[in-house]
N, C-alpha and C positions, 0 to 999 in steps of 0.2 A: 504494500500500500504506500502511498503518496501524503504527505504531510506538508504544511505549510510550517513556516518559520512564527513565531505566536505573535500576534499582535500585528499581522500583515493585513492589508488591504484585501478586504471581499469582495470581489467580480460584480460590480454594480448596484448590488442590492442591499438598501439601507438595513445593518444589523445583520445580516443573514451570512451564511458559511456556503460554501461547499466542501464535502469531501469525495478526494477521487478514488474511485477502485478499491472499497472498503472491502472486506469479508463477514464483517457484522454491524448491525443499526442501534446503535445505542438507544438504549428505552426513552432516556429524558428528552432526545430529540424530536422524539413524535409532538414532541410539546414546544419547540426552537424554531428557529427559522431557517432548518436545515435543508440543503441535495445533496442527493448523492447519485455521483457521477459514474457511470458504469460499474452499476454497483455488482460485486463478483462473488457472492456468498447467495444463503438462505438463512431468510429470517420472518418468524412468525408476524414479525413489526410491520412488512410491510403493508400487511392489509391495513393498515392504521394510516398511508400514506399515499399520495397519487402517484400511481405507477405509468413514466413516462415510457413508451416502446422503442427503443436504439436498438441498429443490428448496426456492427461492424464487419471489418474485414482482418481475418489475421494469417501471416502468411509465417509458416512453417521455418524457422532459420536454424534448428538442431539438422542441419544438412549440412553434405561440402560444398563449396562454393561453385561448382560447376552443377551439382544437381537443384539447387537455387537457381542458375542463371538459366536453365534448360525448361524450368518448369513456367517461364515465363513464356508468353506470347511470342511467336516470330518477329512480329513488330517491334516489340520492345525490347524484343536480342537486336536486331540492326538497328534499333536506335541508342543505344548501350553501346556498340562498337564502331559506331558511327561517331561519335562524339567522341572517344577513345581513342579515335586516328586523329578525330580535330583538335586534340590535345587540351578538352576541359578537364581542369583538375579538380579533385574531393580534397576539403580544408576543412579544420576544427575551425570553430570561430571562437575568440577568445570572448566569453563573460566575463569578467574579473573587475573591469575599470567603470565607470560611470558613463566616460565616454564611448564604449564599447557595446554599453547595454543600451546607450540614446542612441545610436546609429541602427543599432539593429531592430528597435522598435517603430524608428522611422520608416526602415524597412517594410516591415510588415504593413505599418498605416497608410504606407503610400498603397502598398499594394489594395490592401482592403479598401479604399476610397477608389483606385481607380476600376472595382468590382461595385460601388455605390451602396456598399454594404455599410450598418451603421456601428456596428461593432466596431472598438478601435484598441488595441490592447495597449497596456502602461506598465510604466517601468516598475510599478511599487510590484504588479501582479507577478511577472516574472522573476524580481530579486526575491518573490516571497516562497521560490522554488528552486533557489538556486542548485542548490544540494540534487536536484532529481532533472536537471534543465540543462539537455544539452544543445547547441545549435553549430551547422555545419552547413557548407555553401559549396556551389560550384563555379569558377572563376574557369574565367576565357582571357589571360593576360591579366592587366589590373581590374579588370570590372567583376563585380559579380553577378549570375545571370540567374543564378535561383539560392534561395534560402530555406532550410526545413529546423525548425522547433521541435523538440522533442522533450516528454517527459518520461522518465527512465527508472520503472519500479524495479530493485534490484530485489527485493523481497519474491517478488512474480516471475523473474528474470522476462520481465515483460517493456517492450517499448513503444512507446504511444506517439503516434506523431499530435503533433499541436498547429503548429501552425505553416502551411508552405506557401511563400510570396516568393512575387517575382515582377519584374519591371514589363513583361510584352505589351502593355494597352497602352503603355506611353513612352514606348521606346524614339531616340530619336531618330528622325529620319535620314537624316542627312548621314547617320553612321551603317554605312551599308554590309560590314561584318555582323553583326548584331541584328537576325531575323527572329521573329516567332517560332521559326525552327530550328533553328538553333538553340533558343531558349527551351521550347519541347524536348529538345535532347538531352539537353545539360539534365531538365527535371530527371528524366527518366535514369538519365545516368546517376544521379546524386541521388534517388534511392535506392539504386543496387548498392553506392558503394554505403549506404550509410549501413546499410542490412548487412554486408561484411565487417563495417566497424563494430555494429553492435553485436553479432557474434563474435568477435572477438574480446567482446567486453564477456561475455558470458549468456547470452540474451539469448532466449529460444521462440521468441513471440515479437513481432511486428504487426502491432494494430494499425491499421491503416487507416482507422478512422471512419465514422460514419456512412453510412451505405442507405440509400433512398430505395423502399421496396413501392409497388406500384405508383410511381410516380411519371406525371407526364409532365414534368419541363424540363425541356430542353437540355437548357448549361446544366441540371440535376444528372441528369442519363448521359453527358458526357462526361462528369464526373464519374460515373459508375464504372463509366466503359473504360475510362483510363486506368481504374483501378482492376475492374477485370484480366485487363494487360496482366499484372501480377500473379493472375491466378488467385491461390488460396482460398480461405472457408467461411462462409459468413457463421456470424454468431450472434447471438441474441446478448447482449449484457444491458438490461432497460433502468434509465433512471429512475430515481423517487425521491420526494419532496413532500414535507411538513405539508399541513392546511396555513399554517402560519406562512410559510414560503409563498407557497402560492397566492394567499391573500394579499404580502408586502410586492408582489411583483406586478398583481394586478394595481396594485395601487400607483406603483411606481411608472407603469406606462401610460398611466390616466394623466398624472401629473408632469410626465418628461417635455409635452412639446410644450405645456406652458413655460417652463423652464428654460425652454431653448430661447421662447420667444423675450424674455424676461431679459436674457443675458444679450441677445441682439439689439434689443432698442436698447439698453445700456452700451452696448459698445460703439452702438448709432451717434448714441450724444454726446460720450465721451468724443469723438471723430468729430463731431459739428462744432464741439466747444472749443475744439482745439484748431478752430481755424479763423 
């Protein structure tokens, strides 16, 4: 299981916790403002709680590193060694410095903004993981062309990705090494090598993250499909959450766009004042 550092920043939610990948539901929390995040046990608790439906993907890494790369798709073996001749490299990315954790979350928020998504991740939320947070990049010369977050339950020897951004929707033009496919290779390649990295850490599990079952949009089923590339096994691990949770969430999306709008004409006047 996964722990936060005490007294870190909670994911949005006024008061409330998560916890990730638990094996039991503590009783006093039916009563808190607690989730739990792919939760991976059985407990009589949960009927006391609303049980959200997640299926993952998780891909087999107690292998050799040739029956890993075989059990993937054609396509994503010649995009694997395609990108291997183009000379994208696999890089630890250093968390350690301050500045090192603002670049990388700049990273990501570019990326999530130029998906128009409103989720934006923060530095408190990642320093409050450090110990289980690791992040790795694929670089083409000085640039980097994709970036993968991961949380790393060494208790499970399981690894979770978190977060994967990348620059293609606002790449420049004018730099004509630097395609969409090129970037699509780098991804593809920098999660094989990361799946080598983490088997060499000890890891026998690669969650791949969230998997859309009857879904019909679009960008949803090409997520799916990239990940099918991979292969491996869907699984059910479903969230749950307090009444209390859910009550402070509904409240908190009632009250967010007034919020938003609150800090806009504030920073409207503050701009007007100042000219």
């Amino acid at each position: 299981m996964i722990k936060k550092k005490k007294n870190s920043y909670e994911l949005k939610y006024f008061c409330s916790k998560k916890k990730y990948y638990q094996n039991k539901i503590v009783f006093l929390d039916i009563f808190r403002s607690i989730k739990y995040i792919q939760f991976l046990g059985k407990s009589k608790y949960t009927k006391f709680m609303i049980e959200i439906p997640y299926v993952t993907k998780h891909i087999n890494l107690d292998v050799s590193a040739d029956e890993l790369k075989q059990s993937f798709s054609k396509r994503v073996r010649a995009k694997i060694n395609k990108a291997s001749r183009e000379d994208i490299q696999f890089n630890l990315y250093d968390l350690h410095t301050d500045s090192s954790i603002k670049e990388y979350i700049n990273y990501c928020n570019d990326h999530l903004r130029s998906k128009k998504l409103l989720y934006r991740l923060s530095e408190k939320y990642v320093t409050s993981f450090l110990g289980n947070y690791i992040v790795t990049y694929a670089s083409y010369g000085s640039q980097k062309l994709v970036m993968h977050g991961y949380f790393v339950d060494f208790h499970s020897n399981t690894v979770y990705i978190h977060e994967s951004a990348s620059q293609f929707r606002t790449l420049d033009e004018t730099n004509n090494e630097i395609t969409p496919d090129l970037i699509s290779r780098a991804n593809n390649f920098l999660h094989y090598e990361d799946m080598l990295y983490f088997q060499n850490l000890g890891m026998k599990i690669y969650d791949f993250g969230g998997y859309a079952i009857d879904t019909t949009d679009t960008s949803i089923l090409n997520i799916n499909r990239f990940k099918d590339g991979f292969r491996g096994k869907l699984i059910e691990q479903n969230h749950y959450e307090s009444y209390m949770f859910y009550l402070i969430n509904c409240i908190y999306h009632q009250i967010k766009p007034c919020v938003v709008k609150m800090r806009l004409r504030k920073l409207r006047n503050m701009f007007t004042n100042s000219k």
